[in-house]
C-alpha positions, 0 to 999 in steps of 0.5 A: 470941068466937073467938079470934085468927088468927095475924096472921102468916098473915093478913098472908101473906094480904094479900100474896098478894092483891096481884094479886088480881082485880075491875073495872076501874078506875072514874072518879072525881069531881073532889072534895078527896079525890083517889085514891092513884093510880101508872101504869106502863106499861100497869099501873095501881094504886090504894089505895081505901077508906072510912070509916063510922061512926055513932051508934046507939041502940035502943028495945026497948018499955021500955029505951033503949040508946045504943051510942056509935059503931058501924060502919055493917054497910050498907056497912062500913069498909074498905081495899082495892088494886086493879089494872089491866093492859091485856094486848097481846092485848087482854084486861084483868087486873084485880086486887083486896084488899080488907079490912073492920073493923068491931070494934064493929059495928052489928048485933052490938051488943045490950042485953046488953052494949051497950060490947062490941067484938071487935078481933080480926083473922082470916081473915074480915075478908078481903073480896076476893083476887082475880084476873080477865081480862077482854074486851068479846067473852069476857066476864070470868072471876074466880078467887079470893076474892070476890062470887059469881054472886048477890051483890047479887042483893037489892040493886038499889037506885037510891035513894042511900039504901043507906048506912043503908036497903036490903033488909037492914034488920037492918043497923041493928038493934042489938038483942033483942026484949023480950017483953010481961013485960018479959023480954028474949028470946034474938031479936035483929034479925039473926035476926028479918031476912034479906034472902037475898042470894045466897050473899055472897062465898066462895072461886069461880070465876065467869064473867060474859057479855058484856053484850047490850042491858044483860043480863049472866048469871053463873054461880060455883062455889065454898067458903066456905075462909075460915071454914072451913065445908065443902061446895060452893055454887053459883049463876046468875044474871042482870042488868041495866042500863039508861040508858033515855030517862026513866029508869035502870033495873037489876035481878037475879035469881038461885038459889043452892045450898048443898050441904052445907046442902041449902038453895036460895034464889031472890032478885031486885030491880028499881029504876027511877029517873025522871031529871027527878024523882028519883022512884025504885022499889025492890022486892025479894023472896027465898025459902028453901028450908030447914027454915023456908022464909023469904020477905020481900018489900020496897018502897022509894020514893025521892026525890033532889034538888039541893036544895043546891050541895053535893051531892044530897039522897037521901030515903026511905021503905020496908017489910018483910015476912017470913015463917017468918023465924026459925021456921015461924009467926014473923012480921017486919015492919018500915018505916023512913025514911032521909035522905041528904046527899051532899057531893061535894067531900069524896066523903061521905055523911051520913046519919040512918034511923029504923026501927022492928021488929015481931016476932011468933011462936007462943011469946011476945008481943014488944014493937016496936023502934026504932033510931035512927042518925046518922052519915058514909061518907067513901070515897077 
């Protein structure tokens, strides 16, 4: 476990962020949670967050541990500020903190010591400090800590059940792999799954395009300063987005470089939505280019009605397949169903996914896992 940051520097941090940077301020949907909302002049100010938390449990073959309440890693509790300056020359400034904490979360949890929780604060609970100007003619520019260019490139997703089923499908692993004898192995889920989604967010600058026809290009240059790791990373990458006649429609594809590594990946995902039905496609895929070379591939169908008054009912089926994830030879598979009710008064998901793990190498035979997690996000 590392130890504790000063919390003096951490807080210096967090009012340093004040005014630092991300999108424009979005609309939100009558509900009885209304924003923390101020205006003044042509600057406007918002408190921002969420809260989720759910049960877990994991079946590894032979033992069934129950964890208790988790923090969901699909899409973590956090707090976050964010402004809006509309600038007289026309270009907005925009300003974003934003800080995560998740002390039991849901894939660092394990049979070992299911009850073990880490509430330290350090500077990595530190999601966004950033800074960022923007026009409809330039595009937009960021400085500062934040989603690089390829952040989100594995992560197109349109089905309303990311909140506990997405690409990522260790984020509700919570477990070690035990072998056929009995013996529990050193291979948790995190190690067996990647979803390979760019290079997450690091301390960068980035440029984003105007949008044409819904296609934007990014591209970012930046350090991971944060947890103190060294060497440059850099990336490229497109997307889109698109209100089609019959459908919606978004995707991205991106490489990313890490320098001091020497690793490239390559990773993209396409989801399209059919308006009348709810019928909804996701397909994901990334490669590595490091001492294992790991792939996956991922397909995910999707179903959202309004069955109830309350809000819209989200349904899900998926499967993963990866290659050389862990090692050359070892193999990970994995299927998963997920349900997802929506209740838009109180801006709240709850949810239940299922998914079961299947990892295989050339050193040992491992038995299958399988989790199980119930749970709500209630964001404001």
């Amino acid at each position: 476990m590392m130890k504790t940051k000063s919390f003096a520097g951490t807080a210096a941090m967090m009012l340093a962020g004040f005014h630092a940077a991300a999108p424009a301020l979005a609309q939100e949907k009558t509900s009885g949670i209304q924003p923390l909302e101020w205006v003044s002049g042509n600057t406007t100010i918002r408190i921002y967050g969420q809260i989720d938390e759910g049960a877990l449990s994991f079946d590894d073959g032979e033992k069934t541990t129950n964890y208790g309440l988790v923090g969901n890693k699909n899409s973590s509790s956090r707090l976050g500020l964010r402004t809006l300056t509309a600038l007289d020359s026309g270009w907005d400034m925009t300003g974003n903190f934003e800080f995560e904490y998740v002390p039991h979360g849901s894939t660092a949890v394990d049979q070992t010591d299911p009850d073990e929780a880490d509430y330290d604060l350090r500077k990595t609970n530190i999601r966004k400090m950033e800074l960022a100007f923007s026009s409809d003619r330039y595009g937009k520019f960021w400085l500062g800590q934040g989603s690089m260019a390829s952040d989100g490139s594995a992560k197109s997703d349109l089905s309303g059940t990311t909140v506990i089923a997405s690409a990522a499908v260790a984020d509700i692993g919570g477990g070690l792999f035990r072998m056929d004898d009995g013996v529990l192995s050193d291979i948790s889920t995190s190690d067996a799954y990647s979803d390979y989604n760019g290079l997450g967010r690091k301390m960068r600058v980035r440029y984003d395009s105007p949008s044409f026809n819904g296609f934007r290009i990014m591209t970012s240059f930046g350090q991971d300063v944060l947890a103190e790791k060294d060497g440059n990373y850099y990336d490229i990458a497109a997307h889109y987005q698109g209100d089609l006649e019959a459908f919606d429609l978004e995707g991205g594809l991106a490489y990313s470089r890490k320098q001091a590594e020497d690793i490239d990946i390559l990773s993209g995902s396409v989801s399209g939505l059919h308006k009348a039905s709810g019928l909804n496609l996701t397909l994901a895929a990334a490669q590595e280019s490091a001492a294992g070379d790991g792939s996956y591939g991922y397909v995910k169908l999707g179903w959202k009605r309004d069955f109830f008054a309350i809000g819209t009912t989200a349904l899900s089926l998926d499967y993963y397949t990866g290659d050389d994830v862990v090692e050359d030879g070892s193999d990970s598979q994995s299927y998963g169903v997920a349900m997802v009710q929506r209740v838009d008064r109180w801006n709240t998901d709850w949810y239940l996914g299922l998914r079961n793990y299947d990892y295989d190498d050339d050193t040992a035979d491992y038995q299958d896992g399988l989790s199980t997690m119930i749970g709500f996000r209630v964001q404001f």
